[in-house]
N, C-alpha and C positions, 0 to 999 in steps of 0.2 A: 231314445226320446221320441214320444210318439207325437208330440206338437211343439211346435217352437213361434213364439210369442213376441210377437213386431208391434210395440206401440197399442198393445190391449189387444191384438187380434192374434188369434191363434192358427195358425199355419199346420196343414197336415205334412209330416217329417216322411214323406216318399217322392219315390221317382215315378216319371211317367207310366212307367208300366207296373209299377204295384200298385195306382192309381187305377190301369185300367181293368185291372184283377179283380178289383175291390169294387168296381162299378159293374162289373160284369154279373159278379155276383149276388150286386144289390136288384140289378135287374132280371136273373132269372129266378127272384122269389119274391117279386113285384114288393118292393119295399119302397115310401115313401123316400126319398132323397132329395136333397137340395145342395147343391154344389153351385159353390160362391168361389170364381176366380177373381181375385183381388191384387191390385196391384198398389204404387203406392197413394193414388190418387185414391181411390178406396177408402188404403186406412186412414187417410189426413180425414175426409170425410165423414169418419163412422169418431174419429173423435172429436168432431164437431157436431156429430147429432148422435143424442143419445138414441135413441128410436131407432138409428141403422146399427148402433154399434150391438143394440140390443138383440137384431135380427141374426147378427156375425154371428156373436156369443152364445146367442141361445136356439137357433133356430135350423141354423150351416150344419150338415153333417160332416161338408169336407169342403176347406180353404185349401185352393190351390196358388203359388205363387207365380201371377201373373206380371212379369217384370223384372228385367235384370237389379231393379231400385230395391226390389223385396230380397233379392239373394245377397245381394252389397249390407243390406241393412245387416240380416241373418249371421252373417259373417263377422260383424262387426261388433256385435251383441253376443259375441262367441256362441254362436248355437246356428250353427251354418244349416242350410239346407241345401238336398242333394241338387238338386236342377229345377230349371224356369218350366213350369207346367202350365201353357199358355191356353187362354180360352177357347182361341182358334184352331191350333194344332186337335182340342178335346174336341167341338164342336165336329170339324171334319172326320176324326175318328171315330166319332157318335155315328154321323150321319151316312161312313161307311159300315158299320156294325147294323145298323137299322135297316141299309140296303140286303145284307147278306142274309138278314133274319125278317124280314119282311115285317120291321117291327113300324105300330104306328105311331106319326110322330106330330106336334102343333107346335108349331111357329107363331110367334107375336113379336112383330115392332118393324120398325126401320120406317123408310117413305114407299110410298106406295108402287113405283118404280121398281123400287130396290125387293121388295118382297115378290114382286110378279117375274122378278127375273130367277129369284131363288126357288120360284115355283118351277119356272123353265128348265133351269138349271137339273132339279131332282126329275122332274120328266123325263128328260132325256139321259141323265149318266146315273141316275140312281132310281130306275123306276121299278125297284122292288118294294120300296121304301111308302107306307101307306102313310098319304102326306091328310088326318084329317083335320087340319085347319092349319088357313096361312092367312096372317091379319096383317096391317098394317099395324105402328105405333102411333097413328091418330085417332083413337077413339073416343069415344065422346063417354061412353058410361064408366062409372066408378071401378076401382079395382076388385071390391068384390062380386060385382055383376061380372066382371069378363070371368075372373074364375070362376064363377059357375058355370060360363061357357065353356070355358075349356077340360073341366069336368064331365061337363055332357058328352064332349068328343068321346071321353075315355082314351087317353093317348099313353103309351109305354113313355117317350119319350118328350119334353116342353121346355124349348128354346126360346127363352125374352131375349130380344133386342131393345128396350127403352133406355137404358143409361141408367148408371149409379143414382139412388139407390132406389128408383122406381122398379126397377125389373125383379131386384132383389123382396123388395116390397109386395110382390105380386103374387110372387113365387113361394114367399113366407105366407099366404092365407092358403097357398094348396097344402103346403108343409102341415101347419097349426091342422087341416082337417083331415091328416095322413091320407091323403090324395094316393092313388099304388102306382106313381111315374116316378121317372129321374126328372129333375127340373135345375137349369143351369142359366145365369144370364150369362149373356154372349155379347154384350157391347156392340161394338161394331161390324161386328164379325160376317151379318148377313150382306155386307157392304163388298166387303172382301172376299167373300162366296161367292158372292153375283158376281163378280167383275166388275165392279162402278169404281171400286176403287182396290188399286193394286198394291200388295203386300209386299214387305221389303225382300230384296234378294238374297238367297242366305246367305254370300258374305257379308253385307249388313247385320244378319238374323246373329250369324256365328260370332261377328266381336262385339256383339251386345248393343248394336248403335239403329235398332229400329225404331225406336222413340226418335231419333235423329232426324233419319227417311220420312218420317212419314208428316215430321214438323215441315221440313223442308219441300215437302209435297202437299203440306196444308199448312201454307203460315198462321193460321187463324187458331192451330191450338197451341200456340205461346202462350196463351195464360195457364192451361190444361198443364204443362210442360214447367213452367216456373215454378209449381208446386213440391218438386222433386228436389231443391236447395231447402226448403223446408220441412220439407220430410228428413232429408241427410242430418239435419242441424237438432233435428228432435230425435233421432236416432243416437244419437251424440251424445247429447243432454242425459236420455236413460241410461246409456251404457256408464256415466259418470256418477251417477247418481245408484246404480247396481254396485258399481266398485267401492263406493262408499258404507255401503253396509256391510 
C-alpha cells in the first residue's frame, strides 16, 4: 500500500530511511519537492479548511507521519504504518546531508533570537553547509513576495518555520512554480535546533510520551494538546462508518 489515508490525508506507507532514499534522490536530479510532516493537529486542521486540505491533497509530494496520534490512528483504520517519521529528526538529517554536500540551504520563520542562534549553530558544527538566507517569521510582505525572495536565493534546500498551515502555504506557491528545491515546514523545530528549547529525552521519545514532555515543559499548549481526544473520536467514527460498508 503505497499511501494510507488518516481522515482525508494521505500518509506516504515508508520508513525513515526509504524516505531518505527517496529524498536523496529527488535531490540529486533537482526535482521540485514539498514535504508536509503532519501530525494530528495538521489533519483536524486541513479538515477544517478546505484550502489546507487542498494543498495536502494536491500539492504534498510526501506526508510524513509526524506523531505517535497518526501511527495510533493508522493502526486503528487497519492500514498501519511502519514508524513516526518526525519533522525534526528529517530536518537534522537534512541539515547533516547539506553539510556533507555543501548543499545551499534558506531558512524562514521562528523569532528572531531563535533564527540568529540557528545561524550560529550551522557556523560553527555545520559550516559546509551554504546557509543563503536565514529570515525571521516576522515579515511584513505577502507570501508571494518572500517566495520570490527565496527563489532569487536559488537554494537546494527551504525550511519554513511559521506554523500550520502558513509554512505549508508558502511552500505550496514555490511547488505550483516547480521551484528545483526540497521544501519542508519544520514547525518548531528551529527552536529545538537552536537550543531555546530542549527536546524530549528518548526515553520519553521511545514510549511515545513527547507530546507529554513538552506540555509539561510549556503548559500553554493545552489547548494544541486537547485536539488529540478529537482527533481519536473522529478516527473512531470513520473506522465505524468503513465497517459499515
Amino acid at each position: 500500500m503505497g499511501k494510507v489515508d488518516v481522515l482525508g490525508v494521505d500518509f506516504d506507507n515508508k520508513n525513515f530511511k526509504q524516505f531518505q532514499n527517496e529524498f536523496i534522490g529527488r535531490i540529486n536530479t533537482h526535482q521540485s519537492t514539498l514535504v508536509v510532516t503532519a501530525n494530528p493537529e495538521i489533519v483536524m486542521s486541513a479538515n477544517e479548511n478546505p484550502e489546507f486540505m487542498k494543498i495536502l491533497q494536491s500539492d504534498a509530494d510526501y506526508i510524513t507521519p509526524d506523531g505517535i496520534g497518526i501511527i495510533k490512528a493508522a493502526c486503528i483504520l487497519n492500514t498501519p504504518l511502519p514508524e513516526r517519521v518526525t519533522g525534526y529528526d528529517l530536518f537534522v538529517w537534512f541539515m547533516k546531508l547539506a553539510n556533507e554536500r555543501s548543499l545551499r540551504v534558506y531558512l524562514i520563520g521562528a523569532k528572531p533570537n531563535v533564527i540568529h542562534a540557528v545561524q550560529t549553530k550551522i557556523a560553527h558544527e555545520y559550516s559546509d553547509i551554504q546557509l543563503v538566507g536565514a529570515e525571521d517569521g516576522y515579515f511584513k510582505e505577502d507570501l508571494e513576495t518572500v517566495a520570490y525572495q527565496i527563489e532569487h536565493a536559488e537554494p537546494d534546500l527551504v525550511f519554513a518555520a511559521l506554523g500550520s498551515p502558513k509554512q505549508e502555504q508558502l511552500l505550496s506557491i514555490l511547488r505550483k512554480n516547480l521551484f528545483p528545491a526540497l521544501m519542508m515546514g519544520v514547525g518548531g523545530s528551529f527552536d529545538v535546533f537552536s537550543g531555546k528549547i530542549k527536546r524530549a529525552p528518548q526515553i520519553w521519545q521511545k514510549a511515545h510520551l513527547e507530546w507529554l514532555y513538552r506540555l509539561l515543559k510549556e503548559p500553554a499548549r493545552l489547548s494544541r494538546v486537547s485536539i488529540l481526544p478529537k482527533f481519536m473520536i473522529k478516527v473512531c467514527q470513520t473506522k465505524r462508518k468503513r465497517s459499515k460498508r
